[in-house]
C-alpha atoms as an extended CHARMM CRD file, in Angstrom:
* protein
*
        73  EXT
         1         1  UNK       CA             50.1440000000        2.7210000000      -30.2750000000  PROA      1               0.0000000000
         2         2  UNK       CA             47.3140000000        1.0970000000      -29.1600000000  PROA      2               0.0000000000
         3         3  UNK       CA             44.1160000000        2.7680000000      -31.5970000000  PROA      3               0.0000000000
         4         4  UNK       CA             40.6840000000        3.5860000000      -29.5780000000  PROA      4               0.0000000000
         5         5  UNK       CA             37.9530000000        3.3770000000      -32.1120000000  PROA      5               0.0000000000
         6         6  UNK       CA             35.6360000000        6.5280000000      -31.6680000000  PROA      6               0.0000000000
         7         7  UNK       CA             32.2140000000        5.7100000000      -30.7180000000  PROA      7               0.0000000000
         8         8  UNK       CA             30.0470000000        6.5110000000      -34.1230000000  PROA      8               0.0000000000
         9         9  UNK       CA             27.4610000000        9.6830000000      -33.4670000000  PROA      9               0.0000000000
        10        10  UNK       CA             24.4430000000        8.7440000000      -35.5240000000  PROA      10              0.0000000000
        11        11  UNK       CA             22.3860000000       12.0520000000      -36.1930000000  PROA      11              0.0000000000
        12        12  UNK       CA             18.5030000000       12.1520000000      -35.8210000000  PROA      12              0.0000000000
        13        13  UNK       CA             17.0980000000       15.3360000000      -37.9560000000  PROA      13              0.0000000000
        14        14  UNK       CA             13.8070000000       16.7780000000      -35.7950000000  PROA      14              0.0000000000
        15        15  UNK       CA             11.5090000000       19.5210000000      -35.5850000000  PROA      15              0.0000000000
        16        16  UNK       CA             10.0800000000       20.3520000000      -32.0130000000  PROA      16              0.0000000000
        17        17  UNK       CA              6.9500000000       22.5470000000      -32.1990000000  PROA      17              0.0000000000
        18        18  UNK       CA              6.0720000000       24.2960000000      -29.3940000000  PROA      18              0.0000000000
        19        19  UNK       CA              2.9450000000       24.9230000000      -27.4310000000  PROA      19              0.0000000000
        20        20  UNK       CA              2.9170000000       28.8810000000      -25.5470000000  PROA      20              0.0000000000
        21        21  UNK       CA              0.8000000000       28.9030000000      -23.2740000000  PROA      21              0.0000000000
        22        22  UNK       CA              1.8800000000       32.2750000000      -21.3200000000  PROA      22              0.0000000000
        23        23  UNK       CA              3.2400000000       34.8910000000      -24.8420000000  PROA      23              0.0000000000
        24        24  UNK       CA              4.7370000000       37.6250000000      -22.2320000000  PROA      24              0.0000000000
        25        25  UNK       CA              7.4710000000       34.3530000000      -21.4890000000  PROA      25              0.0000000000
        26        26  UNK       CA              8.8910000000       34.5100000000      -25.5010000000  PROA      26              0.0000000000
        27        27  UNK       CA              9.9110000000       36.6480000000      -27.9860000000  PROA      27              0.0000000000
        28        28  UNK       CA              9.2280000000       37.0160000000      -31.5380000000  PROA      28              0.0000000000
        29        29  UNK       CA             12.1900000000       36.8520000000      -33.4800000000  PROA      29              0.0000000000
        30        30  UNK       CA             10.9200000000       35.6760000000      -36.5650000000  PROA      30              0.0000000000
        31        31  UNK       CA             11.8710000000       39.2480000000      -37.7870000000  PROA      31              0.0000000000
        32        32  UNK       CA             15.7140000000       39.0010000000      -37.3900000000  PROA      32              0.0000000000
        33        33  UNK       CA             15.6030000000       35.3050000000      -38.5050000000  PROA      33              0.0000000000
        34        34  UNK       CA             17.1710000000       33.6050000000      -40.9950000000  PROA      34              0.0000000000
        35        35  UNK       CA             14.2520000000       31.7830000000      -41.6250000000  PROA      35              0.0000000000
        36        36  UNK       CA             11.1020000000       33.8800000000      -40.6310000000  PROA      36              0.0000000000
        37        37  UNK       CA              8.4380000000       31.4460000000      -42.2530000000  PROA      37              0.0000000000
        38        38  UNK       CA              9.3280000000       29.2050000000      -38.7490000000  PROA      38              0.0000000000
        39        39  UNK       CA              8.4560000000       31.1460000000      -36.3410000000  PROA      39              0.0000000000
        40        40  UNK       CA             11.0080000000       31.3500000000      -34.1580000000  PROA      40              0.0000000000
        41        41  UNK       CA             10.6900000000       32.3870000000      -30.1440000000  PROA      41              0.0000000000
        42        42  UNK       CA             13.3340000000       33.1720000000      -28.0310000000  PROA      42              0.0000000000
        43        43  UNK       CA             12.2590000000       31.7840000000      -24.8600000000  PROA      43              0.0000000000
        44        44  UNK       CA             12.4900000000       33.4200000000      -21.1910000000  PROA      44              0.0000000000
        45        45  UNK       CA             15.4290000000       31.2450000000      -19.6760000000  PROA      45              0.0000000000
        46        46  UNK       CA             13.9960000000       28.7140000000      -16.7980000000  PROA      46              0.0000000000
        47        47  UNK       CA             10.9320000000       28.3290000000      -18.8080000000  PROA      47              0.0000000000
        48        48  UNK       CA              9.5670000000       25.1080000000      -18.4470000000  PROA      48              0.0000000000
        49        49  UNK       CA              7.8890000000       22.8500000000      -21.2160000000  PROA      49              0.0000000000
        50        50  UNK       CA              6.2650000000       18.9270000000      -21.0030000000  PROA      50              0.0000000000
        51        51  UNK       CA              6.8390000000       16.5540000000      -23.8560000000  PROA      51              0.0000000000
        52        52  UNK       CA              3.1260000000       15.4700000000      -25.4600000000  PROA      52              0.0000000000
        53        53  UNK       CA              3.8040000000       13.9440000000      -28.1380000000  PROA      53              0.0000000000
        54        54  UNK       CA              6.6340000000       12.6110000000      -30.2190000000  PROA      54              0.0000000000
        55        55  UNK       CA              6.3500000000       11.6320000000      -34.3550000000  PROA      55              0.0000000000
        56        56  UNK       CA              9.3540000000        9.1160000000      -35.7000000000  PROA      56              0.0000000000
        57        57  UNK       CA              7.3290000000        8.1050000000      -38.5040000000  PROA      57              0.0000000000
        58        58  UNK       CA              8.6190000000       10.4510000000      -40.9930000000  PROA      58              0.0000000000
        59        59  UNK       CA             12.0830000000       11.1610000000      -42.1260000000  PROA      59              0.0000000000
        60        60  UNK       CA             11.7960000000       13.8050000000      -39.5190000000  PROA      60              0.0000000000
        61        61  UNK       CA             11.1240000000       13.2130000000      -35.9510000000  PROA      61              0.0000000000
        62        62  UNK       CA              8.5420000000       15.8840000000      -34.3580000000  PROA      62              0.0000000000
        63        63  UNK       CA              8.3050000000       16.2390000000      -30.9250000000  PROA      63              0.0000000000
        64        64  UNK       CA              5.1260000000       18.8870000000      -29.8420000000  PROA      64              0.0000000000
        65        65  UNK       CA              6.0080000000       20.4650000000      -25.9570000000  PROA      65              0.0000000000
        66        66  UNK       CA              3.5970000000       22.5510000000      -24.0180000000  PROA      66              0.0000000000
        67        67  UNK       CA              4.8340000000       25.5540000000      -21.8420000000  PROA      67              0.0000000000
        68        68  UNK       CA              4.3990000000       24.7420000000      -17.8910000000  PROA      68              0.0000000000
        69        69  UNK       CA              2.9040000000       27.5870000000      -16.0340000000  PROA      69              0.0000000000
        70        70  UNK       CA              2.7590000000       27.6920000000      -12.0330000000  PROA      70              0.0000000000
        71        71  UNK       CA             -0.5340000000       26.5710000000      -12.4190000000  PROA      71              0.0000000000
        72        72  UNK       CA              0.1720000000       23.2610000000      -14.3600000000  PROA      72              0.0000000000
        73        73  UNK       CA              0.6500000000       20.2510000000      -12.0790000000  PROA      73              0.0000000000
């Protein structure tokens, strides 16, 4: 049989820190978290966020977003 190699997956660790700029659009669920220390938001689905600024110098990427609001152009 004729042998397909499988494309190799490289994986990139990263932390992506969030800006919120409107709080009634999340909720805090750093109480039923597995790791409270972080956190954690469970976002309002269709809520929008813009890319600012991304960090691949460490052995962790960071990318920061900022929450779009209907007044953000």
């Amino acid at each position: 049989f004729a042998h397909r190699e499988q494309p190799r997956l490289e994986c990139v660790r990263i932390i992506i820190v969030y800006l919120i700029v409107d709080p009634k659009s999340g909720l805090d669920i750093s109480s039923i978290s597995e790791y409270p220390d972080e956190e954690e938001v469970l976002m309002v689905p269709g809520t929008c966020f813009k890319v600012t600024h991304v960090d691949k110098s460490g052995p962790v990427c960071e990318a920061h977003l900022r929450q779009l609001v209907p007044t953000d152009e």
